[in-house]
Backbone as JSON, one array per atom type, in Angstrom:
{
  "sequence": "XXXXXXXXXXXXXXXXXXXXXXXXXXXXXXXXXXXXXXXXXXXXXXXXXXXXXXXXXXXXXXXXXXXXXXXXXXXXXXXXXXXXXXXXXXXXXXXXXXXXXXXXXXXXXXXXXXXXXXXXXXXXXXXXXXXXXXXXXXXXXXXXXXXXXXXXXXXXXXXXXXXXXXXXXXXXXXXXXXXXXXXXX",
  "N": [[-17.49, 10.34, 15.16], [-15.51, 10.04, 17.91], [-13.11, 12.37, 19.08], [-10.81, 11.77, 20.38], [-10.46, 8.81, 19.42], [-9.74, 9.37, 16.33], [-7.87, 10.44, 17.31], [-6.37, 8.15, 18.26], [-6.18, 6.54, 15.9], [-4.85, 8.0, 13.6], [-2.21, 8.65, 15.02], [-1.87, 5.71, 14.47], [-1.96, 5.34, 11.76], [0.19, 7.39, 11.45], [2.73, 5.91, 11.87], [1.91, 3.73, 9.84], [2.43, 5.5, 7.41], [5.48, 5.96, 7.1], [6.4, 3.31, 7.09], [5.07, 2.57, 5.0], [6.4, 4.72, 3.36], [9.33, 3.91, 3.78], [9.32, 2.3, 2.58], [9.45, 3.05, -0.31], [11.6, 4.6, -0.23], [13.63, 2.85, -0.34], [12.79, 1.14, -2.69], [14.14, 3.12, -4.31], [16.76, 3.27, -4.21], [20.44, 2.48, -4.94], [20.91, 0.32, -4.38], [19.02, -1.15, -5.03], [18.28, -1.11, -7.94], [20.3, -2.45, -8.19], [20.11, -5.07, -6.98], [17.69, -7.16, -7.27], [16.08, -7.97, -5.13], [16.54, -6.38, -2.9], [14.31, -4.32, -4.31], [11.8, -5.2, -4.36], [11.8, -6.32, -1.68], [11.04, -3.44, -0.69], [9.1, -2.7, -2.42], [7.25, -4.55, -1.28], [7.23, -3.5, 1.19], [6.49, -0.75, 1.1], [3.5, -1.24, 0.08], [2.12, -2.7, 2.33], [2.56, -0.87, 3.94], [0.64, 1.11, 2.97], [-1.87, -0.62, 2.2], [-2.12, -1.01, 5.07], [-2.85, 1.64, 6.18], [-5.35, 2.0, 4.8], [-6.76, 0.18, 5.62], [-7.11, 1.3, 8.52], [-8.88, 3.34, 7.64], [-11.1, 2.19, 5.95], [-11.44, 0.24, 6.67], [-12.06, -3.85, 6.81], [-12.39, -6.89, 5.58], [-15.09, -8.94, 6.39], [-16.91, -6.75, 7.51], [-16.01, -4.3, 6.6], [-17.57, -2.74, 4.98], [-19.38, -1.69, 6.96], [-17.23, -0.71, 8.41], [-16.64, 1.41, 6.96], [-18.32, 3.41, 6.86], [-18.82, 3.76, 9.76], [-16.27, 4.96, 9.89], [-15.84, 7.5, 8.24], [-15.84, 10.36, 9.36], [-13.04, 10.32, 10.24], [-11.8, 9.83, 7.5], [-12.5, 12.55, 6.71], [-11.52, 13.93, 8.86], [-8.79, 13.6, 8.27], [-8.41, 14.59, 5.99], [-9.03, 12.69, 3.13], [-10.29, 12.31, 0.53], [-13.13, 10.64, -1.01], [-12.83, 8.5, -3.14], [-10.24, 8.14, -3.04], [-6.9, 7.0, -3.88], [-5.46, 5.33, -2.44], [-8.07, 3.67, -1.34], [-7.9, 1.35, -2.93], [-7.01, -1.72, -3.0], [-6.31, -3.98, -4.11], [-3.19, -4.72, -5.53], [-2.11, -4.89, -3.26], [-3.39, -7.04, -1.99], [-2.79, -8.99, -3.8], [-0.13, -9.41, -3.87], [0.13, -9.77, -1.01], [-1.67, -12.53, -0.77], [-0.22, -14.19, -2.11], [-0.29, -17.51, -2.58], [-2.42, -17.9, -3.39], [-2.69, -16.47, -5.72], [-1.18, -18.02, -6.86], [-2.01, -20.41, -7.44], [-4.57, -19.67, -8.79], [-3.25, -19.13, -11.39], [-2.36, -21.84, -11.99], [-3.88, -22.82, -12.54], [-5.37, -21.41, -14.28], [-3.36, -20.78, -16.67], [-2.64, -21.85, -19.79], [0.15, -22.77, -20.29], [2.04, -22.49, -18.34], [3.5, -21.0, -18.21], [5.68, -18.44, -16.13], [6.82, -15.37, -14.96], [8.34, -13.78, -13.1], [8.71, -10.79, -10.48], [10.44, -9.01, -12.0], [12.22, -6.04, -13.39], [11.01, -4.15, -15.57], [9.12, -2.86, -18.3], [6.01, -4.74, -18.92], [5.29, -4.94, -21.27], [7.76, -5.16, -23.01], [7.63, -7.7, -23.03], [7.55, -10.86, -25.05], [4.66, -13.28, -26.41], [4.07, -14.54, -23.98], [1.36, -14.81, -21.68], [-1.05, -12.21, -20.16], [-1.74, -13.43, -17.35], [0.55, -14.86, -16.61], [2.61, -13.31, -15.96], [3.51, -11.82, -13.27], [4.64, -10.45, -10.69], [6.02, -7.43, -11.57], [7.89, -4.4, -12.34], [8.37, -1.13, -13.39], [10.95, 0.56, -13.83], [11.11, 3.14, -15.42], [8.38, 4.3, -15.39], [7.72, 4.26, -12.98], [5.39, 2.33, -11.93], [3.81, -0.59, -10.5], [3.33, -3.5, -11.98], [0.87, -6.19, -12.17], [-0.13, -8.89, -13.35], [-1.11, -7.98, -15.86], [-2.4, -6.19, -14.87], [-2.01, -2.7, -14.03], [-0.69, -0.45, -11.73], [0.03, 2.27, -11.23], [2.6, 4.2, -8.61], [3.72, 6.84, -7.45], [1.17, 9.03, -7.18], [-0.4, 7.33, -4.84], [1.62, 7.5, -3.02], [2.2, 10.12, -3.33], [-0.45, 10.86, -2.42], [0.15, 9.83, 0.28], [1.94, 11.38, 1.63], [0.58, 13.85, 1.88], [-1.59, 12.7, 3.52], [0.19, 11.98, 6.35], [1.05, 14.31, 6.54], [-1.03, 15.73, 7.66], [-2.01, 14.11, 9.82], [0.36, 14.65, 11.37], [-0.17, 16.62, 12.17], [-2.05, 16.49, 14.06], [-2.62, 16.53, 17.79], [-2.64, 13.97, 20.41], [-5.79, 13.12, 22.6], [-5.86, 13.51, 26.19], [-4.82, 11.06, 28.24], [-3.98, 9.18, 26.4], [-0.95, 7.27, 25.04], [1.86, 8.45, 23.24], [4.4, 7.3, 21.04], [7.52, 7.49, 22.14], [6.52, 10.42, 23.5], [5.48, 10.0, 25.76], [3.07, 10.34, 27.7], [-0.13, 12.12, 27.04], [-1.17, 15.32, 28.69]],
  "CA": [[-16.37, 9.63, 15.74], [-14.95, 10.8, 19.22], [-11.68, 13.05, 18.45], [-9.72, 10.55, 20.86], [-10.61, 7.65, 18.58], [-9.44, 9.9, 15.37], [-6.1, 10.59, 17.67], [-5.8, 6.6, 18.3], [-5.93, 6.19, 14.14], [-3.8, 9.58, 13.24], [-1.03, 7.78, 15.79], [-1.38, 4.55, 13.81], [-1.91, 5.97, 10.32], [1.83, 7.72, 10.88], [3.35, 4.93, 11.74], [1.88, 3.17, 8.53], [2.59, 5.98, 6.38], [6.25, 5.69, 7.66], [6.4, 1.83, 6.68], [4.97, 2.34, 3.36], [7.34, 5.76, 3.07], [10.24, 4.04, 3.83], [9.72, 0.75, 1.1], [9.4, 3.96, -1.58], [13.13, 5.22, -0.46], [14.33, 1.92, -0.27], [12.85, 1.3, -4.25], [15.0, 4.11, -5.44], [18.21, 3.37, -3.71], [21.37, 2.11, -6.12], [21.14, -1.44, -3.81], [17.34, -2.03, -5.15], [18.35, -1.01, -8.68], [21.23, -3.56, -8.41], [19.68, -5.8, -6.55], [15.95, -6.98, -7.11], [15.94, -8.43, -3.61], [16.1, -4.83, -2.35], [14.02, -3.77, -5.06], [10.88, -6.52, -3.91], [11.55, -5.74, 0.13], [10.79, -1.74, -0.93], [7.85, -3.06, -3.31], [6.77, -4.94, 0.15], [6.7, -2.38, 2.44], [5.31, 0.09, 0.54], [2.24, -1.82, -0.06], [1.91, -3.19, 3.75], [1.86, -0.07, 4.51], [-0.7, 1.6, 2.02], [-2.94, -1.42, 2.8], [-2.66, -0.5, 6.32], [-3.54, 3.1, 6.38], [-6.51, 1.5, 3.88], [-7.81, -0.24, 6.65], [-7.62, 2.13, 9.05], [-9.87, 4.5, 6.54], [-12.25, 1.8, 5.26], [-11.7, -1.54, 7.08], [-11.06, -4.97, 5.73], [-13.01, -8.33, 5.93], [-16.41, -9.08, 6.17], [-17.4, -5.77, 8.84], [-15.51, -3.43, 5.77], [-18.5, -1.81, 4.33], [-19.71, -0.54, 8.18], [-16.03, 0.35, 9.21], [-16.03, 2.27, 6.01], [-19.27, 4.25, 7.06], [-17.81, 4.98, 10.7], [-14.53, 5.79, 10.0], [-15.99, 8.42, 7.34], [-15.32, 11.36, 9.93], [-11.36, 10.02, 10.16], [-10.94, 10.21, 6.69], [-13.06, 13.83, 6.57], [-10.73, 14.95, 9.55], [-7.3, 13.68, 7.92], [-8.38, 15.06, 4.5], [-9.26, 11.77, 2.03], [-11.17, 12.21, -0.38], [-13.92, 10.07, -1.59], [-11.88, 7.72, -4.84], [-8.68, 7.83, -2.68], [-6.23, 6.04, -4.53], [-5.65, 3.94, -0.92], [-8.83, 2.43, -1.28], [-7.73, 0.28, -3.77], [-5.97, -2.63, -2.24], [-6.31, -5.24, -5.2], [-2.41, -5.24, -6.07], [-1.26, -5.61, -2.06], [-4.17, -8.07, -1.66], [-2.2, -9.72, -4.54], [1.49, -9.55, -3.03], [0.0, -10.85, 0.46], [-2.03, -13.86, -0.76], [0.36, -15.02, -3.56], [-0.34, -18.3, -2.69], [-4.26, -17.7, -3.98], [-2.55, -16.36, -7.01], [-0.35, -19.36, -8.09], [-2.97, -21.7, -7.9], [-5.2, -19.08, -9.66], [-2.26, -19.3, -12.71], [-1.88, -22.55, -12.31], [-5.47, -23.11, -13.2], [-5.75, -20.77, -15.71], [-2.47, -20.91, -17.36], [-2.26, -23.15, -20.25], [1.33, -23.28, -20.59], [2.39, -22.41, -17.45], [5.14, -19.8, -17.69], [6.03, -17.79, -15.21], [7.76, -14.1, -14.85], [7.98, -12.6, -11.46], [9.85, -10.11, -9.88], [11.16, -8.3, -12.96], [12.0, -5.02, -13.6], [10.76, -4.31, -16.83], [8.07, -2.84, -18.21], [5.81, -6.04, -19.28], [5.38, -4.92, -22.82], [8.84, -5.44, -23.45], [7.96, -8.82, -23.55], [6.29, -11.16, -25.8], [4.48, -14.63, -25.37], [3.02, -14.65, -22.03], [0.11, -14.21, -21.48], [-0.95, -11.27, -18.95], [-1.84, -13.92, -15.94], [1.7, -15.22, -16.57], [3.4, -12.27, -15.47], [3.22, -11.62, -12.05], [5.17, -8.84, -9.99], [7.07, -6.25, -11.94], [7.68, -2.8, -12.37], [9.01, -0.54, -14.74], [11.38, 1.89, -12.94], [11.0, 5.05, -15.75], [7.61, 5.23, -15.3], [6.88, 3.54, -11.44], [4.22, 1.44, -11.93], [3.84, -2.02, -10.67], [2.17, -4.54, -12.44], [0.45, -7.75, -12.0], [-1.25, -9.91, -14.37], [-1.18, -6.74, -16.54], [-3.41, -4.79, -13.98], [-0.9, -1.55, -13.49], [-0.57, 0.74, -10.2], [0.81, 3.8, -10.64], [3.06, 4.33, -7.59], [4.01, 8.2, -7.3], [0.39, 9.5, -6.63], [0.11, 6.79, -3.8], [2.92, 8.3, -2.04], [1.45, 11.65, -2.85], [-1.39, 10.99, -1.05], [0.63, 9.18, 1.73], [2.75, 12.34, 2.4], [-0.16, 14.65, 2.28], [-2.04, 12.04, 5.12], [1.04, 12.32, 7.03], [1.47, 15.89, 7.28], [-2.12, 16.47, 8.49], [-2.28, 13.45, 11.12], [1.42, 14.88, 12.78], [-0.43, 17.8, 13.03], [-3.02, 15.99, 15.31], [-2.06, 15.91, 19.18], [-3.5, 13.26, 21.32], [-6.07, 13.72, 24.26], [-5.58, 12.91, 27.46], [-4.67, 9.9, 28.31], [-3.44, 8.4, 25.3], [0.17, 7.74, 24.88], [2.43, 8.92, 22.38], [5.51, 6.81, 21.03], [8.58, 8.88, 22.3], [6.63, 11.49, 24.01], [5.07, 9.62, 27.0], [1.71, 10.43, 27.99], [-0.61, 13.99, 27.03], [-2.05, 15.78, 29.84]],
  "C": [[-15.72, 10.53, 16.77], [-13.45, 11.39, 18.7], [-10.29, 12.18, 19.42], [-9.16, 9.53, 20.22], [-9.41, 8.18, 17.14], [-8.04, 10.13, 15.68], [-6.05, 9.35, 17.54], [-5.24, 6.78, 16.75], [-5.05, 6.67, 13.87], [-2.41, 8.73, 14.06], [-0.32, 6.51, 14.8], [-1.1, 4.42, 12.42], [-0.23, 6.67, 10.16], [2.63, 6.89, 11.03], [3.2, 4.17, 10.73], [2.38, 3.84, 7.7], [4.29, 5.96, 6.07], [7.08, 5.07, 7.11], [6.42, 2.49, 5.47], [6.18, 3.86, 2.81], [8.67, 5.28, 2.74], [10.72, 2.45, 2.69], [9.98, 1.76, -0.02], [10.95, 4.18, -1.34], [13.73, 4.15, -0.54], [14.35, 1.03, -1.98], [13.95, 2.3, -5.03], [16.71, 4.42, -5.06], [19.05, 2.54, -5.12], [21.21, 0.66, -5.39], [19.38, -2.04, -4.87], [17.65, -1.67, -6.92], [19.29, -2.19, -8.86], [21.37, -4.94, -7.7], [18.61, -6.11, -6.64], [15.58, -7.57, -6.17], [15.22, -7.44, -3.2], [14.64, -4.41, -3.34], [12.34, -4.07, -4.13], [10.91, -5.82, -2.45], [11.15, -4.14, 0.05], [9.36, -2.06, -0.98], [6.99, -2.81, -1.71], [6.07, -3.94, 1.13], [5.94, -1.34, 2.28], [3.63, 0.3, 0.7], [1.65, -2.39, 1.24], [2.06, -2.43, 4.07], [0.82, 1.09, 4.2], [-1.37, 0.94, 2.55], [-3.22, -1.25, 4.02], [-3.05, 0.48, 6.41], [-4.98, 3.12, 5.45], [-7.59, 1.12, 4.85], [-8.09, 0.65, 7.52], [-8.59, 3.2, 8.31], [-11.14, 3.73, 5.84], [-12.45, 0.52, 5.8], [-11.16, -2.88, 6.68], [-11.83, -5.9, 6.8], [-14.33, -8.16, 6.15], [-17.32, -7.38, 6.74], [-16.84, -4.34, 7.73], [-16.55, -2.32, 5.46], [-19.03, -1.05, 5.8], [-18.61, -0.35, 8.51], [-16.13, 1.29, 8.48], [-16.88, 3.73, 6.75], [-18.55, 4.91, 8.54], [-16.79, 5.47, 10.75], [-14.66, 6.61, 8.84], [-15.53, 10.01, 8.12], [-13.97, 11.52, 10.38], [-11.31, 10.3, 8.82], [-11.58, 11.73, 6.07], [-11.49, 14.51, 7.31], [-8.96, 14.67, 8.79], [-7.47, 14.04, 6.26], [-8.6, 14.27, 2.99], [-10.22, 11.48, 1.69], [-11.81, 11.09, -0.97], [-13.28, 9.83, -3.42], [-10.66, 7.77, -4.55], [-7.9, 6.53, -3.64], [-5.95, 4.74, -3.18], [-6.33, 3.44, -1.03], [-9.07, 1.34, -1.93], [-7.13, -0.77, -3.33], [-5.7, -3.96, -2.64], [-4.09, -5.31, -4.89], [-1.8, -5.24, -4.39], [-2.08, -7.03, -1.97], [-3.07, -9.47, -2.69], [-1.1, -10.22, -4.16], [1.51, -10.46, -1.48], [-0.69, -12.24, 0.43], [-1.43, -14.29, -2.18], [0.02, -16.4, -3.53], [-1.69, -18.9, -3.39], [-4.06, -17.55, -5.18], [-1.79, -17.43, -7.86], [-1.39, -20.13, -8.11], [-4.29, -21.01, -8.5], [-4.51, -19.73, -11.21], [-2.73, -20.54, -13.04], [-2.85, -23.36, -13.32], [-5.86, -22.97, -14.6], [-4.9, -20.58, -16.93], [-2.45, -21.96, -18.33], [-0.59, -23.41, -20.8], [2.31, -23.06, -19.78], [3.69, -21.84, -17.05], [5.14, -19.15, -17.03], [6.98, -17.13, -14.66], [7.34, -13.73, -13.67], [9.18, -12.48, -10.98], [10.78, -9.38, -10.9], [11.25, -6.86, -12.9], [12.05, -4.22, -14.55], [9.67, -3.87, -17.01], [7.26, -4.12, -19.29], [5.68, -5.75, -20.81], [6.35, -4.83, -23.82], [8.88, -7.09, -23.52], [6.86, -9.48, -24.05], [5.9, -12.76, -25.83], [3.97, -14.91, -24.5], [2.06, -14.31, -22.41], [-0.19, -13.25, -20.08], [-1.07, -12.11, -17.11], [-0.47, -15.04, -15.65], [2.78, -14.34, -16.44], [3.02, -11.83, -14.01], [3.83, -9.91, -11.51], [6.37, -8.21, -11.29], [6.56, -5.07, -11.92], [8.54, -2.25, -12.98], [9.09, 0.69, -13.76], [11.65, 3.23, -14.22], [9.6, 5.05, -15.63], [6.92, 4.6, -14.01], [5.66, 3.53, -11.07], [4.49, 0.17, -11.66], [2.95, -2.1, -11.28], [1.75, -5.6, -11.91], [-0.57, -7.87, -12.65], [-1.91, -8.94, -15.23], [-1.88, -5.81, -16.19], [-2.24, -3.87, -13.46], [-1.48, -0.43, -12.44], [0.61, 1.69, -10.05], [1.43, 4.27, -8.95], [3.02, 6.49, -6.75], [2.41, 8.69, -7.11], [-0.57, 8.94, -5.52], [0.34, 7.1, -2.76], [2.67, 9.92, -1.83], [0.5, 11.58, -1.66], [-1.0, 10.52, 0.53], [0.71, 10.34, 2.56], [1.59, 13.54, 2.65], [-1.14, 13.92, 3.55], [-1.15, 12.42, 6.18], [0.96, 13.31, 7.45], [0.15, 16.36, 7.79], [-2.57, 15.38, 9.4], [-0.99, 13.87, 11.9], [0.73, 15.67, 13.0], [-1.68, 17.7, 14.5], [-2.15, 16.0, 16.9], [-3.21, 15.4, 19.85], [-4.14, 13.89, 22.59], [-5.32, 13.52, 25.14], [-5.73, 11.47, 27.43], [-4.09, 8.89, 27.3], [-1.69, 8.73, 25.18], [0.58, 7.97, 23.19], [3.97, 8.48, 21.82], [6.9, 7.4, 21.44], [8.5, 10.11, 22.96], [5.57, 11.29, 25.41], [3.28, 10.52, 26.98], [1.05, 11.9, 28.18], [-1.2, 13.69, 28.31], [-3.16, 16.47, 29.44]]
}
């Protein structure tokens, strides 16, 4: 992969990491604890921007399995390891096509209850069944859930901030601009 190309990504990769950085501070504020609005718009961003720095590193949609292969020298040069927790992208895939998942439930549910958006961990409650629980998360040990599939958050964000700090250290070629710092020579 041309080291221009690897600047393009590194550019767009900090701006994702950013996004998804700034849904994590916005989870642990006193408004998202006392609000689950806030709580949800954190969740959000988080995950829209994990899933993006996903794609940039492996792709997405039918062409996935050959982006993965050329964009193997991007995630060599920004340091991600082969079983990255990023390349998982089940529980955003979940959050962005909810509408795939209610009429999953609705299907498979036979009694058609429905928890979402809690903040709780789900084994505090009893009754449901696991594809009748949708979004929560259990703020002592930050994990979302869904449909009792759990995602550890905090090593995530590890890996975010360690992406981060070795794509600022990238500077663009020539010719490529730079948000704020106008155009390398």
């Amino acid at each position: 992969m041309d080291i221009s190309l690897i600047n393009v990504f590194a550019q767009q990769i900090i701006t994702q990491a950013h996004v998804a950085l700034h849904g994590r501070a916005i989870m642990h504020t006193p408004a998202a604890r006392a609000n689950g609005a806030e709580l949800w718009l954190g969740a959000q961003l988080f995950l829209t921007g994990s899933g993006n720095i996903a794609k940039a590193f492996w792709g997405s949609g039918r062409a996935k399995g050959k982006r993965a292969a050329e964009r193997a020298a991007l995630r060599e040069a920004l340091g991600v390891a082969d079983g990255s927790a990023l390349e998982d992208v089940t529980l955003r895939n979940k959050f962005e096509h909810f509408d795939e998942a209610i009429d999953e439930w609705w299907g498979k549910s036979t009694n058609h209850n429905f928890l979402d958006q809690m903040a709780f961990a789900p084994h505090t409650v009893r009754g449901l069944e696991p594809i009748e629980m949708f979004r929560m998360y259990d703020p002592e040990a930050d994990v979302l859930y869904f449909w009792g599939e759990e995602f550890p958050l905090r090593h995530i964000e590890r890996e975010i901030r360690a992406i981060l700090e070795t794509a600022l250290a990238f500077r663009p070629g020539p010719g490529i601009w730079v948000l704020g710092e106008g155009r390398s020579e």
